[in-house]
N, C-alpha and C positions, 0 to 999 in steps of 0.2 A: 716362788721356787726357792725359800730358803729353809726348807723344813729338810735335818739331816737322819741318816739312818740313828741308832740309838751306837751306844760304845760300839765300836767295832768288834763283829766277833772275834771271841777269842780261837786259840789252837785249840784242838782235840779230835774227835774221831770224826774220819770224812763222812759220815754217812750213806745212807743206800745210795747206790749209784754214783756218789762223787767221781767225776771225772774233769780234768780240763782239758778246754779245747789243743790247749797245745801238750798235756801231756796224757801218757799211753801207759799201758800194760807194761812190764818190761823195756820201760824204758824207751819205746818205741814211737817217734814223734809223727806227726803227721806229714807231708808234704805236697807243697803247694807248686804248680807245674802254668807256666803259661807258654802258648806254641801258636808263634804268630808272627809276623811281618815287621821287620825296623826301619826306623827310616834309612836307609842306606839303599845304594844301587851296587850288584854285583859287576862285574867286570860283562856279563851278558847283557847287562840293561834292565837285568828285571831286579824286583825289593828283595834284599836280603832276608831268609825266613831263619829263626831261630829260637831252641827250645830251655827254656830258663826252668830249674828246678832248684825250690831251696828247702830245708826243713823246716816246721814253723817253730821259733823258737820259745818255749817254756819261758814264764814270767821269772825273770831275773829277780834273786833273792840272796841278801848279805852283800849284797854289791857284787855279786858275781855277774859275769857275762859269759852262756855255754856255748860250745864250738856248736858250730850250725853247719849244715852240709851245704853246701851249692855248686852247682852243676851248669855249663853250657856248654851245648853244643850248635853250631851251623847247620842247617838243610837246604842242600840246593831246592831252588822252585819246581825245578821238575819233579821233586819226590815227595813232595807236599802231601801227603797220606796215612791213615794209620798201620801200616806195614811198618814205613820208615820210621813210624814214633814209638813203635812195641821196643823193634831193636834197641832205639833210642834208649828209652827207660831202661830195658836190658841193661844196658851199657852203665846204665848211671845207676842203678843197683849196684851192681859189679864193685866199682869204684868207691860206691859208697861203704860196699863192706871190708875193700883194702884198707876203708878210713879208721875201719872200727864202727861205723857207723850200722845200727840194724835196718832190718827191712823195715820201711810204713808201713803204717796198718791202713794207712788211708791215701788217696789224691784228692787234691782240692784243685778245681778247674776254676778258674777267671773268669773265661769269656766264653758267653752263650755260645757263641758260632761257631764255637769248636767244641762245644761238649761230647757230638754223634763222634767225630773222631776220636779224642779222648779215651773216650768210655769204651769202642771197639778194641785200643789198643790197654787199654786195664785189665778188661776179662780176660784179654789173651793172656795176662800174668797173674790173674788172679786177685788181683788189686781192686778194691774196693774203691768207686768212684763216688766224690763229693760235688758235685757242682753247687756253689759258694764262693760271696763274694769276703768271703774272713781270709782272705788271704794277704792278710796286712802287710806281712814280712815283704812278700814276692813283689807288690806293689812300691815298696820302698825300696827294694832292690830295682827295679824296673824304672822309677826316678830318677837314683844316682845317674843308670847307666845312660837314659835320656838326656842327663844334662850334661855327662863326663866321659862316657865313653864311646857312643855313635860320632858325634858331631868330630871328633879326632880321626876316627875311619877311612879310608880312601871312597871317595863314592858319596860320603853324605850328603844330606838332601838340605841346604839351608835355607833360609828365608819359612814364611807362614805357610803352612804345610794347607791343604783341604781338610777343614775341620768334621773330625767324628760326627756321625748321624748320630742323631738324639737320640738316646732310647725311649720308646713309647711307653710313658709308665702304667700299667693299668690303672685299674680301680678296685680303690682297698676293701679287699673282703672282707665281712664280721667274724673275729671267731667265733670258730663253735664252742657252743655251750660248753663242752666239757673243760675249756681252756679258759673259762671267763670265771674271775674271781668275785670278792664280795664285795669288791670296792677299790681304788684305787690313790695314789700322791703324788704328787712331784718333789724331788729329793735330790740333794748333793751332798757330795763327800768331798772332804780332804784330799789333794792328790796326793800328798804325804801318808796319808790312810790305805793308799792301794798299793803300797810297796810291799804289805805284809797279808795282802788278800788271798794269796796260795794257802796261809795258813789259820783261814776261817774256818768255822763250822757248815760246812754246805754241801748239798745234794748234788744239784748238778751245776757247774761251774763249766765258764769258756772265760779263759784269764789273756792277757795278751800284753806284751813288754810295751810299757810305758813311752812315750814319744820321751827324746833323749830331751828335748827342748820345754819339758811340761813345769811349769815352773811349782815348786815345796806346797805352797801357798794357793795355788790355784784352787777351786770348786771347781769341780767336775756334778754336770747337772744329770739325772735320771728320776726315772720313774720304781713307785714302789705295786706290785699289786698282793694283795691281802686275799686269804681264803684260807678260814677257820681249818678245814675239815679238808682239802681239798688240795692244799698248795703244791706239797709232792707230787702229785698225779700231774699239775698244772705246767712244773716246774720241769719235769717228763718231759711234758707234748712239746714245749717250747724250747728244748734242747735239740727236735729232731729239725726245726727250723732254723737254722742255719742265722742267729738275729743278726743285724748287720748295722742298723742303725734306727734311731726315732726322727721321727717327723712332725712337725706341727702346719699342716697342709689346710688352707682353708677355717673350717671350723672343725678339722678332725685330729685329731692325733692318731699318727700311722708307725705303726712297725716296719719295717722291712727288713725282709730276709733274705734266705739262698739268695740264687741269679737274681731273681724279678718278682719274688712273691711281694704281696702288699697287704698287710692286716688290720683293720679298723680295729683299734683298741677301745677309746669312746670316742663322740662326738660332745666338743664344747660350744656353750656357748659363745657368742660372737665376740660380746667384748674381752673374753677371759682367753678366747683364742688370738686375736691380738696381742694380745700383754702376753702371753704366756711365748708367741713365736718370736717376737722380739728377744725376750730375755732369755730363750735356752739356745737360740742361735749365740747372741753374745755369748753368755756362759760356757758354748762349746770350742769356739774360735778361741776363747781365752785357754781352753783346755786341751789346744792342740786336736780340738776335733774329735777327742774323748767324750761318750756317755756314758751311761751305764742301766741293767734293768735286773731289777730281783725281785723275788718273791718270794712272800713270809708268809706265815700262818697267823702270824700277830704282830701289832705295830711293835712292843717292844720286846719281841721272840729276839732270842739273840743267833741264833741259828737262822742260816740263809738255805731255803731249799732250791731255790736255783740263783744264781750272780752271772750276770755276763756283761763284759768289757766291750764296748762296740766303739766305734771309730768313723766317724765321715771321711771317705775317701772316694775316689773318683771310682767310674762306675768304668765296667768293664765296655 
């Protein structure tokens, strides 16, 4: 795993379909919503519900860092519903355009068990629902406040809580043909290198802010896949998947995407599959849990027709 992409691409024209995952049309960023239970007790006796909205924030460039929106609100338990989360979002619209801030073009939902809610209270505004787990920002928001701000509460819940039910993870699908290239690498980059990845040559791109902690020096490990004729169209289908992170499971290497998808990319051999899960686990822990996946048309194409920044993070 120490074969790297070629020069980093340089600036120039984004290409068909360029888009990143955190950034929009107009300016207009995506936002990521999670509406769910804290640890805290209300003065009733029942779990505190509340809904977290933040925008996702655009890959920091020149050392800048852009205003982000974020939003909460409390929901008593009894109103647990999507009626109460339409108004909700209403609300947090509203606010957000006192901010200056425009409407999303998108929601990104967190967690399965709430997506039928979600999604009822989106159409009602016309809001185009995501269910995906790229909700990196909201996830790290949702950390701080687990570490710094429930536990200060009145009511908090301390001591070892009843730990989350596993999620069941399938089994990993093969892609279809139409997604499968002519071959494929394992590859790492500079994390010094992906400071300036907003202003590559690439098709479809989902870019996402740097962990603050990533150290100059670090390798960040990914995968490269190759398709002469073909990578565009590849680089397409695997945009609408939502990719979330790699896996080296067994003797398989696995994608995972939105909520719960699971994608056979190949199957390795056995002892190359040991060696290789060893060393991109390390590689990623060193990397803040950073990977990465693109797709070229040729190994030394300097053009990326699709780049995505993915991130090991807890699962919803």
């Amino acid at each position: 795993m120490n074969a790297e992409l070629p020069d980093a691409p340089g600036p120039g024209s984004a290409g068909l379909g360029a888009a990143s995952v955190a950034d929009a049309p107009g300016g207009q960023p995506d936002w990521e919503l999670d509406f769910y239970s804290r640890p805290v007790l209300e003065a009733d006796g029942r779990k505190r519900w509340e809904l977290l909205i933040c925008s996702t924030p655009p890959p920091a460039t020149n050392g800048t860092t852009p205003a982000l929106f974020r939003w909460v609100r409390v929901c008593p338990a009894t109103s647990v519903n999507s009626l109460w989360l339409r108004e909700a979002i209403e609300s947090a619209l509203a606010e957000a355009q006192s901010q200056g801030f425009g409407r999303p073009r998108r929601l990104r939902c967190w967690r399965g068990s709430m997506r039928t809610m979600v999604q009822r209270a989106a159409e009602a505004l016309q809001l185009e629902l995501v269910p995906s787990r790229r909700c990196y920002a909201l996830v790290e928001w949702l950390r701080q406040r687990e570490a710094e701000v429930y536990p200060a509460e009145p009511g908090a819940l301390v001591g070892p809580l009843a730990p989350v039910p596993a999620a069941i993870r399938g089994v990993p699908v093969p892609l279809p043909e139409v997604a499968r290239g002519d071959r494929w690498a394992w590859a790492t980059l500079p994390a010094e290198a992906l400071k300036d990845a907003a202003e590559w040559r690439t098709g479809f791109a989902g870019l996402i802010q740097l962990p603050s902690e990533l150290e100059p020096g670090a390798a960040v490990p990914g995968i490269r896949l190759f398709s002469r004729h073909r990578a565009l169209a590849i680089a397409g289908w695997l945009a609408g998947l939502e990719p979330v992170r790699l896996e080296v499971e067994g003797n398989q290497l696995v994608l995972e995407a939105g909520l719960e998808d699971r994608w056979l990319l190949t199957t390795l051999p056995r002892e190359e599959a040991l060696l290789a899960a060893e060393a991109f686990e390390t590689a990623r822990t060193r990397a803040g849990g950073l990977q990465f996946l693109a797709v070229q048309a040729e190994e030394q194409e300097q053009r990326l027709e699709g780049f995505w920044l993915l991130r090991d993070l807890p699962d919803a």
